[in-house]
C-alpha positions, 0 to 999 in steps of 0.5 A: 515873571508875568502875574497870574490868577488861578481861576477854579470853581468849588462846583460846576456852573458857577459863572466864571464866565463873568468872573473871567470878562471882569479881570481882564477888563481890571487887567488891561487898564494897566497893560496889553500884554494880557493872556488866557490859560487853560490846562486842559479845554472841555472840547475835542475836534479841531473845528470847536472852540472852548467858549470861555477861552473865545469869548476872552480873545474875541471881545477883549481883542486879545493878540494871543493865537487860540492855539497856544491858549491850552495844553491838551484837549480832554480827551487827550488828557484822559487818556494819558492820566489813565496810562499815569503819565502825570509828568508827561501831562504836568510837563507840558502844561509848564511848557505851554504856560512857559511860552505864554509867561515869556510873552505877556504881563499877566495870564489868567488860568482857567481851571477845569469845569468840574462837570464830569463824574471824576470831578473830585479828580478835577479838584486834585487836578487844578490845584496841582496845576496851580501848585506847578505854575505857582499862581494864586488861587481864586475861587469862585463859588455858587450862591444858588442855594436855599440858605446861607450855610449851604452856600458857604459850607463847600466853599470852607472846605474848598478853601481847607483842601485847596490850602492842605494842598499847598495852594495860595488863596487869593480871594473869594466870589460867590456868584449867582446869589440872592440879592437879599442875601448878599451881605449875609453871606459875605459877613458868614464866609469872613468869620469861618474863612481864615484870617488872611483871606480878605478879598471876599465878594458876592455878586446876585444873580441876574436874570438875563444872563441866567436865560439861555437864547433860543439859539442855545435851546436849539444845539441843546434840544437838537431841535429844528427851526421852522420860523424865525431863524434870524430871531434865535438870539432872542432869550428864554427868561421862561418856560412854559407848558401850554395845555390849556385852551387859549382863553385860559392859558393866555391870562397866565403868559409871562414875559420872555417866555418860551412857550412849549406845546405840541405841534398840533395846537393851531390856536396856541401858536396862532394866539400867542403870535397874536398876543406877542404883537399885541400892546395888553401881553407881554412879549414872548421868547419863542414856541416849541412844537414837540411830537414831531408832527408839525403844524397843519398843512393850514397852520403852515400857510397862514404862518408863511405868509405872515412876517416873521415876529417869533421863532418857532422850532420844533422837536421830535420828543414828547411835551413831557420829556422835552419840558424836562430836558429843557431845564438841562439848557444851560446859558452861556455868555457869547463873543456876539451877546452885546448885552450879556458881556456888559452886564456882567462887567457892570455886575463885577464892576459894582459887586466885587472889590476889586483893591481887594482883590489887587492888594490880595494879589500884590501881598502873595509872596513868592514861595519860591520856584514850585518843584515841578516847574525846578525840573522843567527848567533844569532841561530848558535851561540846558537845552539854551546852550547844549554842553558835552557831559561825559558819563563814565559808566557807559554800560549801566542801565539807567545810564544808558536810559537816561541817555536816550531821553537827554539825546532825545530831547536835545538837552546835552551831547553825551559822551559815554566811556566804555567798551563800544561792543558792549555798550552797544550790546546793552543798548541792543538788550534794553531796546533803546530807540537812541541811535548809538551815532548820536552818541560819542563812545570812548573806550580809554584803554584805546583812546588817541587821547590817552598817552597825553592825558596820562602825561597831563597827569603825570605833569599834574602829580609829579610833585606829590610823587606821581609816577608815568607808569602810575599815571597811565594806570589811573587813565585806564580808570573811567573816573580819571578818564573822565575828568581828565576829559573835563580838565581839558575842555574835552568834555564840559562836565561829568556825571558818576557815581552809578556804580562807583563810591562817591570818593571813587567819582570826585577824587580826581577832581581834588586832584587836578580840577580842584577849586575855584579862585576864592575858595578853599573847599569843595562842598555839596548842596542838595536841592530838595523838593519839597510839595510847594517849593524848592530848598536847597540844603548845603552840605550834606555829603562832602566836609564832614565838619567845616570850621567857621571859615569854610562854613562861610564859604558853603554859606555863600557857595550855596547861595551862589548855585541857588541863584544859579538855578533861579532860586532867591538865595535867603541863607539860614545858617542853622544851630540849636538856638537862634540869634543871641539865645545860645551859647557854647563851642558849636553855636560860636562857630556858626555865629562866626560863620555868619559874621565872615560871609557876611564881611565877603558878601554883604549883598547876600540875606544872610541870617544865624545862628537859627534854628530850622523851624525859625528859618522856614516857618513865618509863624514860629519866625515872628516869634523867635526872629521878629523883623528878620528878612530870612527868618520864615522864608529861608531858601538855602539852609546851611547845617552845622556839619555832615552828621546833621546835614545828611541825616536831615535831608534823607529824613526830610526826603524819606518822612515827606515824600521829597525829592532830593536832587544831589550832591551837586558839587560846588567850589570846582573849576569845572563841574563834576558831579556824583549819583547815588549808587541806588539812583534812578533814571530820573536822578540821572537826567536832573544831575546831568542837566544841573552839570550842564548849567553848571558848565554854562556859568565856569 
């Protein structure tokens, strides 16, 4: 997984700009395989390019197509957020950041401008984004302010909401101060900033970099270029109104300034031509003409035949509302200003720490996978190596949507049992745009298969009494049909339970799928997204109360499904007390559990008895388990028995806004999975893709 920088703002201009140029210069002295991120980019049409993002691929050379560099224009992303469709948006800023991730070392996201009215959105906006790809936040703020307090009180409470959000500081950088309050407010921020927020620098402001170049004064103004059109990088550090007569105004000139004054002024533009060459005033930016009436026919002869010292451009508006649009210009660091890239990197080489800021970035520890990113990668890791899942219950709504978007979007082959009329019926009523060709439908009465999938089953159960004739009827069931398809290898895995009890959908895998080699008992775990991270809870719905060997066997069961779907297995075997404090019947119990996972699998980090604040809270684990390796980051939680399992994730889904993706069986030979009977389209599609994976690895 490539590192990554969340950069975002507390304010619009800022500088990140500067801040950008500098990390990747720190970056590529250690590797190549450097790329830039945008969530969204400030620019629509096909011809413009976002200035943060060129400048960084241009002077740094970077080999990543500007194409792949961001995942929406901004109006593309307006409009769907205004439709709420946030997953659709989230989704594919995964994929594009995906694409990126498997190519390169280190990507450095760029966050939204904030400089639109909904900037508040934005702010929720980027610290979702860094939420989803789990990149460390760095925040730059602005220094441009009248005092001290100003400058650190929205920057406080940035960091508050960007950590209430679940969001990991990296650092600060103030950008733009005043030289001679630097140090005032780096040593402010660190005592009302938190503890663990170290990297904290603050760069003055410089006046180049502030200045716009004429070029920029042009684009902004609309203006025209009468003289000078090959002089247009030269910078403005000032403006200046010119009103007075030339005897008075030119004592008062200052360097680089643009002069501003209406067009009719002869002698203003002839004199300050003048003084420009001349060795006793300083050298000038340029002249802007206002009220659009031009120089005079004899101004303009003159100046034609003179060489070309200054440029000279001209606007249609008034000196007064040109002088007041002209402090809207604002200044951007470009791919060809030389001298603006290197002093930037020189500001940055010499004001921000950057071993801070590496130590910082090497101290964050994975949280484990954002939830949002857990589901984008249930479907890729599905589509990898598309498998048949057979859905029994053919004519269910969410069902057969779920149907259509799996198939959609090439994640598995479905199978679907039912009567064809009327599943095609139901198709028909719900508007379903799948083609029903697409998707292979079995009515069992009258499936080829059936005669030997009930002498299968007969042959299975004879010995506990099946009969052919009580076979045949079972295989009329979609259940039994159905994972007789599973057992097989007709079908590599099955989804149920939409409209059947849970016993009704795993029975038959009890029966005649039955346990992997190894293990004893069928078991269940949860994966419960929760804002920040995925956990995996394990089991609430199958063993109602294991004994300590099949609580082992959960143990390591579930920590083998975490692994499976990308998530680091830190195995917390809980109790009411933690480590040596407890004592009676229930706590020995876990305690022997642990013990026996341990002995089978030593290369698991496992830990218990422990109790659920102490597995999940780094700060009461210190406490309670010091110098624990599970102790504060488990990720998979073993409860004691269902009672506790079950009650505990629906009060965790319920009080917290989680998802809870589950019961996904585990301890099958071949995977075979059950839904709620009050689960959604979405549930349908997660289950469906984690049986897919699951048939990946039998």
């Amino acid at each position: 997984m490539a590192q990554s920088i969340y950069l975002t703002t507390t304010e619009p201009h800022c500088g990140k700009s500067l801040i950008s140029l500098g990390i990747i210069e720190s970056v590529l002295r250690r590797t190549r395989r450097v790329a830039v991120f945008r969530p969204y980019v400030g620019v629509d049409g096909r011809d413009r390019r976002d200035k943060n993002i060129d400048l960084l691929l241009t002077h740094f050379q970077l080999d990543v197509p500007y194409e792949d560099t961001y995942a929406f224009r901004a109006s593309e992303v307006t409009d769907l957020l205004a439709q709420r469709r946030v997953d659709e948006v989230l989704n594919r800023i995964i994929e594009k950041y995906k694409a990126l991730e498997a190519r390169h070392d280190f990507i450095l996201c760029i966050g939204s401008d904030l400089t639109t009215e909904a900037a508040t959105f934005e702010f929720d906006f980027n610290a979702e984004v860094a939420n989803t790809l789990a990149s460390p936040v760095l925040l730059v703020g602005s220094g441009a302010k009248q005092s001290v307090e100003e400058i650190v009180s929205p920057i406080v409470l940035a960091v508050e909401a960007f950590s209430e959000k679940g969001c990991q500081l990296l650092g600060i950088i103030v950008n733009r101060a005043d030289e001679r309050r630097c140090d005032d407010i780096r040593s402010a921020l660190l005592h009302e900033l938190p503890e663990e927020i170290q990297a904290v620098s603050v760069i003055p402001a410089n006046r180049m970099l502030a200045s716009p170049t004429i070029k920029e004064v042009v684009e902004h103004l609309g203006a025209e270029v009468l003289y000078g059109g090959d002089l247009l990088d030269r910078q403005a550090y000032d403006y200046m109104v010119i009103a007075m007569m030339m005897e008075h105004y030119l004592a008062r000139l200052r360097p680089n300034a643009l002069l501003i004054t209406p067009a009719d002024r002869g002698a203003v533009i002839l004199s300050a031509l003048q003084a420009h060459l001349s060795a006793n005033y300083p050298p000038l930016a340029g002249l802007l003409l206002t009220t659009g009436e031009g120089p005079a026919e004899t101004v303009r002869r003159l100046l034609d035949g003179l060489p070309e010292v200054l440029p000279i451009i001209a606007v249609e508006s008034e000196t007064f509302e040109t002088a007041t649009r002209i402090t809207e210009v604002r200044s951007y660091i470009t791919p060809d200003n030389q001298a603006k890239i290197q002093t930037s990197l020189k500001l940055f080489n010499e004001y921000v720490d950057i071993k801070a800021l590496g130590e910082a970035l090497s101290r964050i520890e994975p949280r484990g996978i954002p939830p949002r990113m857990f589901l984008y990668n249930l479907l890729e890791w599905a589509k990898a190596d598309k498998k048949r899942i057979v859905l029994p219950e053919g004519t269910d709504e969410r069902i057969l949507k779920a149907t259509e978007y799996l198939v959609e979007h090439d994640v598995v082959d479905i199978i679907l049992l039912g009567k064809p009329d009327e599943i095609h019926q139901a198709m028909s009523r719900l508007d379903l745009k799948c083609a029903p060709k697409r998707v292979t439908i079995i009515d069992p009465a009258n499936a080829p298969q059936f005669d030997d999938y009930a002498q299968t089953l007969y042959e299975l159960r004879k010995h506990r009494g099946m009969t052919l004739e009580h076979a045949r009827d079972l295989m009329h069931d979609v259940s039994y049909f159905g994972t007789m398809m599973v057992y097989k290898g007709d079908a590599d895995g099955m989804v149920s339970g939409a409209q059947h009890t849970t016993a009704h959908t795993i029975t038959p895998a009890f029966q005649f799928i039955k346990t992997k080699p190894g293990f004893s008992v069928v078991s269940s775990v949860f994966f419960m997204c929760l804002e920040d991270r995925v956990l995996v809870y394990g089991d609430c719905a199958v063993v109602p109360r294991p004994t300590a060997e099949q609580l082992a066997e959960i143990a390591i069961a579930s920590a083998d499904t975490a692994k499976t779907f990308g998530i680091e297995p830190r195995v917390a075997m809980l109790s009411y007390s933690s480590g040596e404090s407890g004592r009676g019947e229930e706590v020995e119990r876990v305690r022997k559990a642990t013990e026996l996972a341990k002995q089978r699998r030593p290369d698991l980090l496992i830990e218990g008895p422990i109790q659920y604040d102490a597995a999940v809270d780094p700060d009461v684990a210190r406490v309670k388990m010091p110098g624990s390796k599970v102790a504060g980051r488990a990720t998979v939680l073993i409860f004691p028995d269902l009672n506790t399992g079950n009650n505990t994730y629906k009060a965790v889904q319920r009080e917290t806004g989680a998802i809870a993706i589950g019961p996904v069986l585990q301890g099958l030979r071949k995977p075979v999975n059950d839904l709620s009977r009050g689960c959604t389209v979405d549930d349908v599609i997660n289950t469906v893709a984690i049986t897919a994976i699951q048939a990946q690895h039998t």
